[in-house]
C-alpha positions as CSV (number, residue, x, y, z in Angstrom):
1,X,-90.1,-4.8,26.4
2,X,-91.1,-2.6,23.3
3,X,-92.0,-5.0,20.5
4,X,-90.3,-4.2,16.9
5,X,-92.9,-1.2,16.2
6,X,-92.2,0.2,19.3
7,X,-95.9,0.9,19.6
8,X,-96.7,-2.0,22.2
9,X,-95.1,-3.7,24.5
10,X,-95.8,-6.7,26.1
11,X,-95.9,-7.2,29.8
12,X,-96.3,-10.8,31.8
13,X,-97.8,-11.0,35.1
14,X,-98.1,-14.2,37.2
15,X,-101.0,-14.6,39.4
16,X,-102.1,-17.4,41.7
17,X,-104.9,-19.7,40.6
18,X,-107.4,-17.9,42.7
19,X,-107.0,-14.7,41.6
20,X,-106.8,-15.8,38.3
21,X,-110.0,-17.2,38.0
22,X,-111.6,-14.2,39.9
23,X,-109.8,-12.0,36.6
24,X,-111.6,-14.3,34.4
25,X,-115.0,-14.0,35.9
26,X,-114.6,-10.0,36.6
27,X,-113.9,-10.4,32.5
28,X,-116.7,-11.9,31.2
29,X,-118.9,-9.6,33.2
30,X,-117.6,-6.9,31.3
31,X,-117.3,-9.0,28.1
32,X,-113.2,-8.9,27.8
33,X,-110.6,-11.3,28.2
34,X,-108.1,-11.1,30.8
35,X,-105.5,-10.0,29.5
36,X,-108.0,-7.1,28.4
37,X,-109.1,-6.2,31.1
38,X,-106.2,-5.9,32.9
39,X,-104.2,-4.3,30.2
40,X,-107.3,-1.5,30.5
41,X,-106.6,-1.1,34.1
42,X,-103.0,-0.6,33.9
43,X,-103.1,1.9,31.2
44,X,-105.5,3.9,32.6
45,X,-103.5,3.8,36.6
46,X,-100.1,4.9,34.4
47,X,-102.1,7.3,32.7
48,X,-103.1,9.2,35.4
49,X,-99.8,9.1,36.6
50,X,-98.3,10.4,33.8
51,X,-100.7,13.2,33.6
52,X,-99.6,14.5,37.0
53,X,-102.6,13.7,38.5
54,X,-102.5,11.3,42.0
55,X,-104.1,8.0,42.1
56,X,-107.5,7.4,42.7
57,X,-109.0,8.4,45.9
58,X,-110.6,5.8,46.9
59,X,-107.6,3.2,47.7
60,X,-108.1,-0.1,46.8
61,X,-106.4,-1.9,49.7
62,X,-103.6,-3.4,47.5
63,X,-101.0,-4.6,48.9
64,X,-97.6,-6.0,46.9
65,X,-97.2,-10.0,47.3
66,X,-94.3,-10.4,49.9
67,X,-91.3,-11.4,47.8
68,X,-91.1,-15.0,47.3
């Protein structure tokens, strides 16, 4: 997953078409791409992790995808 520097790594998410296009509209309100913006998110969620601290409080109703 690392990529030769070891610095980065690159992650690949599928999502269906509708929430796909509802990423790219969320990202051009807060002038990103995609991949961005959801890069942003996902650091800052393993973050917090990391730092011992629980998720947010609020929860955001997520639910995993059933497996297909």
């Amino acid at each position: 997953m690392a990529t030769e520097s070891g610095r980065t790594a690159r992650v690949v998410i599928e999502l269906d078409a509708d929430r796909a296009r509802a990423l790219g509209d969320l990202a051009e309100l807060y002038h990103a791409t995609p991949e961005r913006l959801a890069a942003s998110w996902v650091a800052y969620h393993v973050d917090r992790l990391r730092a011992g601290l629980p998720p947010d409080a609020e929860p955001s109703q997520w639910e995993p995808d059933p497996p297909q």
